[in-house]
TILOLUM-890307 format. One record per residue (C-alpha): residue number from 1; x, y, z. Coordinates in steps of 0.001 Angstrom, whole numbers. Example, Ala and Ser with C-alpha at 12.3 -4.5 7.8 and 13.67 -1.06 7.14 Angstrom:
// TILOLUM-890307
(1,(12300,-4500,7800))
(2,(13670,-1060,7140))
// end
This chain:
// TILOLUM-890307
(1,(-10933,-1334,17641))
(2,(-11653,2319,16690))
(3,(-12786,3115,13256))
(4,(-11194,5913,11185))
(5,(-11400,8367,8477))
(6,(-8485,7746,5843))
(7,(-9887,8618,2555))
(8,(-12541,11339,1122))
(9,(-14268,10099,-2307))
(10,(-15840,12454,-4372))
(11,(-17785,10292,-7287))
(12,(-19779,11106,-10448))
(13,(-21225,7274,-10842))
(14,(-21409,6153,-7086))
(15,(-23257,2778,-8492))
(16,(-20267,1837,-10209))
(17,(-17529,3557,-8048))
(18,(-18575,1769,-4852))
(19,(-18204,-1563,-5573))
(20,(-15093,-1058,-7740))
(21,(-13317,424,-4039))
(22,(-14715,-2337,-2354))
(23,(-13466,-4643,-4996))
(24,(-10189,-2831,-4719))
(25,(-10028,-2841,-733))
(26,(-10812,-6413,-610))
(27,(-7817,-7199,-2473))
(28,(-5515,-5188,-424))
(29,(-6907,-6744,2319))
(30,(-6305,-10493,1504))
(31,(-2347,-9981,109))
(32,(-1817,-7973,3551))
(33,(-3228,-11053,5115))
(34,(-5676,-9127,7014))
(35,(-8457,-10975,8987))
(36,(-11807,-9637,9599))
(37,(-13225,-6157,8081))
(38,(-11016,-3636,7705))
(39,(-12289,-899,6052))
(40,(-16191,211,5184))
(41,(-17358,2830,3274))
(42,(-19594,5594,4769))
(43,(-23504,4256,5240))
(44,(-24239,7808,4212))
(45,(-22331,9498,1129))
(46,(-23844,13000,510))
(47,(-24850,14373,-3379))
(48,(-24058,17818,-4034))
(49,(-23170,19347,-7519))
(50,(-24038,16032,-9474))
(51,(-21221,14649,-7332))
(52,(-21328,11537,-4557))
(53,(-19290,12784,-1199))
(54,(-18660,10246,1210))
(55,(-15288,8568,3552))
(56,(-13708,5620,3861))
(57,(-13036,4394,7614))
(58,(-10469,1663,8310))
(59,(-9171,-234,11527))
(60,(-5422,863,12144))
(61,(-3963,-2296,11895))
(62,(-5806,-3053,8268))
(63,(-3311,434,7126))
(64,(-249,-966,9349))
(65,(-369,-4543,7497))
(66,(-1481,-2780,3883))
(67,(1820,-607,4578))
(68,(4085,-3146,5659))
(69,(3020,-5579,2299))
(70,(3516,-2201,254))
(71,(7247,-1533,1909))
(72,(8607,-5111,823))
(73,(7869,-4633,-2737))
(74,(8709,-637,-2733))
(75,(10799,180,-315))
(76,(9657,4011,-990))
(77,(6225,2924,457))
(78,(6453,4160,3957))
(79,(2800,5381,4744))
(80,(-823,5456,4191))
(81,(-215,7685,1212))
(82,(1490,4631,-476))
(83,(-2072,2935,126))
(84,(-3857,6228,-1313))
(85,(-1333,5828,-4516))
(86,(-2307,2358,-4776))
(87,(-6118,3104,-4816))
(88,(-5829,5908,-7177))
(89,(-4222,3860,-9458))
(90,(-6333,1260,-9515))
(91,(-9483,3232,-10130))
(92,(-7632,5030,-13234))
(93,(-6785,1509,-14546))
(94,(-10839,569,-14209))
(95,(-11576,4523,-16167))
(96,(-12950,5593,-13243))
(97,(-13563,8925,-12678))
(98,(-13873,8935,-9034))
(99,(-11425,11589,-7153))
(100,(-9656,10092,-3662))
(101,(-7649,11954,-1196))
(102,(-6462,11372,2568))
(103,(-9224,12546,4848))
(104,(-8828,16341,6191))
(105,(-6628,17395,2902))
(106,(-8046,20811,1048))
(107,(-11776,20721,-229))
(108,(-12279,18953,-4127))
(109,(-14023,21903,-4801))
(110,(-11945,24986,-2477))
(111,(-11407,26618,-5647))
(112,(-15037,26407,-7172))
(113,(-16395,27516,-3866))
(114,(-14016,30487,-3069))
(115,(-14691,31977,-6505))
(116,(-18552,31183,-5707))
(117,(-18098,33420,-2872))
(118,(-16739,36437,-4309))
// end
């Protein structure tokens, strides 16, 4: 199985952050009755700016079983933006600070950097 890239993180306290998503992705994991790993964090997360950068790769079927668990309690929940609402709102409940969006969406910083430019 092929890894891939689902959700950018951009973090101001990586040594708490981490293990909070972890903590969080292990417990989607289990209720979607998921065996095996299916998600890890990038080996390699990149400071810039005072901020942590780095992705979160899962296993297709991981998202497919997530999304299916999601559906039969929401019937809204459809995709692997349900699973992106889910994390986001778990990190707010925990005060984190930590910013999460689907891989390939607009830059955190697009704005800072195109005024940068000028």
């Amino acid at each position: 199985m092929v890894w891939i890239p689902l959700f950018e993180v951009a973090s101001q306290d990586l040594d708490s952050d981490a293990p909070l998503l972890r903590g969080i992705l292990d417990r989607i994991q289990q209720i979607s009755l998921y065996e095996g790993n299916g998600y890890r964090l990038d080996s390699e997360a990149q400071f810039a700016m005072g901020w942590w950068f780095y992705t979160i790769h899962v296993r297709e079927e991981f998202v497919r079983r997530a999304v299916e668990h999601l559906h039969a309690q929401d019937s809204k929940a459809k995709d692997e933006r349900a699973l992106l609402e889910l994390v986001q709102k778990e990190m707010k409940r925990h005060q984190s600070r930590a910013n999460i969006k689907m891989h390939g969406q607009k830059s955190f910083f697009a704005g800072y950097w195109a005024w940068l430019m000028r």
